[in-house]
N, C-alpha and C positions, 0 to 999 in steps of 0.2 A: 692521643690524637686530638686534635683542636679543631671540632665540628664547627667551631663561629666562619671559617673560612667559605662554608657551601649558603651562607646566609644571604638570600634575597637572589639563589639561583634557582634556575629550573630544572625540576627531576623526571624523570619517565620510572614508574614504577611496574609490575608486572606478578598478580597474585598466584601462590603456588596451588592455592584451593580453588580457583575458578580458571584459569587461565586471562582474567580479565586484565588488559593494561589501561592506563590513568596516566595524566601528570598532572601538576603544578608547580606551587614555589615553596622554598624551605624560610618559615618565616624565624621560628627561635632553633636555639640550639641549645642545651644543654649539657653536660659532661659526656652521654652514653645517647643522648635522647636530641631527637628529630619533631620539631613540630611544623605540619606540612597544611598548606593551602591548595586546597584539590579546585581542580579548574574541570567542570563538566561533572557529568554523575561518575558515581562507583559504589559497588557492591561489597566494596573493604569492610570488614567488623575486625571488630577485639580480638585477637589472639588468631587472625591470619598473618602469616608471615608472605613476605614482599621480596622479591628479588629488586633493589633497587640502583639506578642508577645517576650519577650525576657529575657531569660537567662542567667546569670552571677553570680558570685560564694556563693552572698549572695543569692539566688530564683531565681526564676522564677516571671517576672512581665507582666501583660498585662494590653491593654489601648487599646482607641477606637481613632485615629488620621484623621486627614483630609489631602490627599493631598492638600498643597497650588503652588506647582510648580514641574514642569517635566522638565527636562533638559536631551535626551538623558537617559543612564542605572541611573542615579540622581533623587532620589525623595528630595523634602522638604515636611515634614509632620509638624501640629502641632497637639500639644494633646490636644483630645476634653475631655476626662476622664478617672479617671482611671475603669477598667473592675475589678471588684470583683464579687462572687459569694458566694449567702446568703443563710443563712439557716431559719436565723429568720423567725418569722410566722407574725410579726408586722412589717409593712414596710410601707416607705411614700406611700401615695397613690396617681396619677393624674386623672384628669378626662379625661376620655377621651370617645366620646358620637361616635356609630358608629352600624351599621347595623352589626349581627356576624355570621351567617351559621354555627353551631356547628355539631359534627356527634357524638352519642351514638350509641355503637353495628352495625354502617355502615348505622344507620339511618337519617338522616338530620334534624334539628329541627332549627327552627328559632330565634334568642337571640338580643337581643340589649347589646353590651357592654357601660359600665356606668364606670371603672374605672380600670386602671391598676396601678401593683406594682413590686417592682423585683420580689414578690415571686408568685403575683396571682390576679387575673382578678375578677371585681364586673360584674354580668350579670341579666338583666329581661329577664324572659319568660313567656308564657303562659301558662306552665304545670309545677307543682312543679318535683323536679329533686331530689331523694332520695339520703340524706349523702352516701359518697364511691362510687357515678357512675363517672365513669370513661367518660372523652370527649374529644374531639380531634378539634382542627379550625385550619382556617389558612392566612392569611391576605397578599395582594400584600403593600406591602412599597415601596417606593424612591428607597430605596435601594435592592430591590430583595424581593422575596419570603419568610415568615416567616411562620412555620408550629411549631402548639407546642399543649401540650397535658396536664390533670392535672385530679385532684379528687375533686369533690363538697365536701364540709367542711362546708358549711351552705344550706338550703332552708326555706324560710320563704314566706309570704305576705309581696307584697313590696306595695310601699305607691300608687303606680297606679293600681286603679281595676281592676281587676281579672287579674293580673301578677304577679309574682313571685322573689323575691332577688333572685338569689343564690351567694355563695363566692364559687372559683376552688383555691384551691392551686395545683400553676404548678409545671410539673416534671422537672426534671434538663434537661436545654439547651445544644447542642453542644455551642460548642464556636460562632460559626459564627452568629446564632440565638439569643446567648443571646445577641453578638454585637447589632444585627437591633433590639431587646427588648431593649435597651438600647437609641436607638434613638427614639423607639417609648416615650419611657417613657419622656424622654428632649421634645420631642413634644406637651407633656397632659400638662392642665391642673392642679397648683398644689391642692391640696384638702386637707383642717384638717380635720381630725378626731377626733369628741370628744366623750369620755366614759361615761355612765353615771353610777352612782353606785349606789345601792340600800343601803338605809337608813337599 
């Protein structure tokens, strides 16, 4: 990718550890690396990652960046990914194994998460959970606060006595959210999944 193209445009950035947004201009570029002219204050340090964005005549591009240095109104970022957003219903899967506090209808119910994806989260429970209910969690990160919300799309018997699979496909992220979804996911565990097809 040939970062010299966002040269002498304007970005809007959005920190995953504060929730604070910023913008200014992208003054150099280098192979991996972003060096940015902040216009107004910001609370950005070293080693906060940015959901960031920017616009130029061919689109609109976004990417998830690390400060690596602060100098004064001066950032140096590099890009840690580019930020897409999927539709697909089939998506890598990671593992990632974690105590979950989920809420149907304002009620609390207890989950162990077993596997995230961009699009949707693998969970056991103790109660099967009927296709189309709606659930809401919400997880502390590194990086701030993640709140996000989806639809059960599967409930089965999972392979642990008397709990439950289920599969949520999640609803669409603001930006800032799907950024720390996005670091969750770099964090898991990667997982195959394999199909099996009936004869």
């Amino acid at each position: 990718m040939d970062l010299k193209i966002y040269r002498g445009y304007r970005f809007f950035a959005k920190s995953l550890r504060t929730s604070e947004s910023f913008w200014g201009w992208v003054a150099e570029t280098e192979v991996n690396d972003l060096q940015l002219d902040l216009l107004g204050q910001t609370e950005a340090a070293k080693g906060d990652r940015l959901a960031f964005s920017i616009t130029i005549p061919t689109g609109t591009f976004q990417f998830l960046v690390r400060v690596t240095e602060r100098d004064g109104q001066t950032l140096r970022c590099s890009i840690d990914s580019r930020i897409t957003l999927v539709d697909s219903k089939q998506t890598a899967r990671r593992r990632k194994r974690m105590e979950l506090p989920i809420q149907i209808d304002g009620e609390a119910v207890m989950g162990e998460l077993c596997d995230i994806s961009e699009g949707g989260i693998g969970l056991e429970t103790f109660q099967p959970l009927p296709t189309g209910t709606r659930l809401e969690f919400s997880l502390e990160t590194e990086d701030g606060p993640l709140a996000a919300a989806g639809h059960v799309t599967y409930s089965g018997p999972s392979s642990s006595e008397g709990s439950f699979r289920i599969g949520v496909s999640l609803e669409k992220m603001d930006r800032l959210t799907w950024a720390r979804w996005q670091v969750l996911l770099q964090d898991g565990e990667r997982v195959t999944v394999t199909r099996t097809r009936s004869a």
